[in-house]
Every structure is written in C-alpha cells, then in structure tokens.
C-alpha positions in Angstrom: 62.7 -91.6 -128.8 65.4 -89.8 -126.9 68.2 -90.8 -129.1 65.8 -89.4 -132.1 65.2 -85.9 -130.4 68.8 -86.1 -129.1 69.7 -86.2 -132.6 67.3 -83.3 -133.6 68.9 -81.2 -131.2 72.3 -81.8 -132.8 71.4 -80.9 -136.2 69.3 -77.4 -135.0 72.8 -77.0 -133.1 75.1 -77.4 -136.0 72.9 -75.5 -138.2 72.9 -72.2 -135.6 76.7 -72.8 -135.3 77.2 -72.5 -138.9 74.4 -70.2 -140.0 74.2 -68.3 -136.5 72.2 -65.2 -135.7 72.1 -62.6 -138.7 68.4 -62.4 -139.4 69.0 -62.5 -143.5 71.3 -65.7 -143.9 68.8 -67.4 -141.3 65.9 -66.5 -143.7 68.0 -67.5 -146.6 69.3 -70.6 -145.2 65.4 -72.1 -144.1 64.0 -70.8 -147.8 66.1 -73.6 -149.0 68.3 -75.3 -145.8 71.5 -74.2 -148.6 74.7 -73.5 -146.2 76.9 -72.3 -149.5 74.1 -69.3 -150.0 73.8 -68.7 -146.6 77.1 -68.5 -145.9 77.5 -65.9 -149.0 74.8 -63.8 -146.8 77.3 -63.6 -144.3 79.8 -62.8 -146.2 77.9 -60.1 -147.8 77.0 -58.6 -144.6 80.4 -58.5 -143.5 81.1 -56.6 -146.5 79.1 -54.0 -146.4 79.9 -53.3 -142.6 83.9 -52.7 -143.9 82.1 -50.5 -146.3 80.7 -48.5 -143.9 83.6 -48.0 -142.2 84.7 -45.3 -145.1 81.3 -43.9 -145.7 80.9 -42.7 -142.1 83.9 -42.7 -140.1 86.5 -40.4 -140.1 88.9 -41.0 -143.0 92.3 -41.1 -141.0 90.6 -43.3 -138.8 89.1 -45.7 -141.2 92.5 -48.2 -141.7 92.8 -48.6 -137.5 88.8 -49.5 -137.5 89.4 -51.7 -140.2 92.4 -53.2 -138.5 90.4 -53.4 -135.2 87.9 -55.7 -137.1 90.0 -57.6 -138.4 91.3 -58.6 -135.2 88.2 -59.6 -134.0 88.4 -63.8 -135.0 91.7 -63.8 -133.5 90.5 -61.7 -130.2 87.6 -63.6 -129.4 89.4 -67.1 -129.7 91.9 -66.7 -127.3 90.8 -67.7 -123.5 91.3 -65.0 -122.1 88.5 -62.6 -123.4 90.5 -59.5 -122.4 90.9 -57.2 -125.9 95.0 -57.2 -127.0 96.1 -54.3 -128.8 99.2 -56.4 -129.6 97.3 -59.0 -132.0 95.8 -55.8 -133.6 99.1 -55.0 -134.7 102.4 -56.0 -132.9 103.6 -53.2 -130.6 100.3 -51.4 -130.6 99.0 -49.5 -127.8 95.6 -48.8 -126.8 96.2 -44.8 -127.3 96.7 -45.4 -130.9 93.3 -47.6 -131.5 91.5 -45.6 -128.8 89.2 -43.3 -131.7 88.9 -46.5 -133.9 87.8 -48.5 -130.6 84.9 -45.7 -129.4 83.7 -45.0 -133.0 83.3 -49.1 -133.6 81.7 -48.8 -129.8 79.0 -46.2 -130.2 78.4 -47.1 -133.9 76.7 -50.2 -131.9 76.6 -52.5 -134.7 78.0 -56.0 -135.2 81.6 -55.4 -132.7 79.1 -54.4 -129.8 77.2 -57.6 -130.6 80.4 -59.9 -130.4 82.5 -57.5 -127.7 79.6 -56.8 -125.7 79.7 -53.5 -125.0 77.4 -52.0 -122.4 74.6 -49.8 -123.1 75.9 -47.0 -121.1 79.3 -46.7 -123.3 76.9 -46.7 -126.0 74.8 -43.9 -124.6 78.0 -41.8 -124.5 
C-alpha cells in the first residue's frame, strides 16, 4: 500500500513539474491528461506576455524588458538566486535595465511570480 501511494505521489509530482501552476494549461492538461497541448498553453501564455511588453510599456524600453525576460531561465538556475545583469547581456549594468526591471516589477505579472517581488515594491 505505501509503495502504491508512494507511486501516486510521484506521478502528481511529475505532472506539476511539467504542467506547473498556470491555471489554463492545468485545466487543459486534466480535460485530457495531454502534456503536448498543455505545454502549447504554456507556450501561448508566454507569448502573449512578450506581446504585452510592446502594447504597454514604453517603446524604447520594450527590447531591455524583453531582454530581461529572457534572462529569466538562465537567472533562476544558477545557485546563487542573486539577479546578474551580466547574463542579461555581457557587460551590463543595473543602471541600464533599471526602467525595464521596475516596469516588469510593478506590472506584477508572471516575473513577480518567479522573482518574488514584495508587495511593497509593487505598491510603489
């Protein structure tokens, strides 16, 4: 009986770790327990938030928010969860990102979510 709910366990486990958290590709994924669909869910989402980016940020600002998000796999694999302007772009500085970095920061979507930001830096 353990081994059995041990094993259940597992298989919830590696289906959080591959579907994760996004309400719609968790929906999609228990409709009909497909990882390709769900996974295009994601993928979609992700999309869209890049869109975003144009639609509501400032324009000149749009290529160092993109770049900051595109750092964001790399940043949060490394050890040391401290965020490096250097794998952003090599030789950057925080004074360049520092309007990208606020706007991603108070738009409180999805890079609050992974970066945890606090709620007061949201309130700002």
């Amino acid at each position: 009986m353990l081994r059995t709910f041990a094993t259940r366990l597992i298989d919830l486990l590696r289906q959080y770790l591959i579907v994760g958290g996004m309400p719609e590709a968790v929906s999609v994924f228990f409709a009909g327990q497909d990882y390709a669909l769900a996974r295009r869910v994601q993928l979609d989402l992700l999309a869209s938030y890049e869109q975003d980016f144009s639609k509501h940020a400032p324009h000149a600002t749009v290529p160092r928010i993109r770049a900051l998000w595109s750092s964001l796999p790399t940043q949060l694999a490394r050890e040391n969860k401290k965020f490096v302007y250097g794998l952003v772009r090599q030789g950057a500085r925080a004074r360049e990102y520092e309007l990208a970095l606020q706007w991603l920061v108070d738009s409180g979507g999805p890079f609050c979510a992974v970066m945890s930001c606090s709620r007061n830096s949201r309130e700002r």
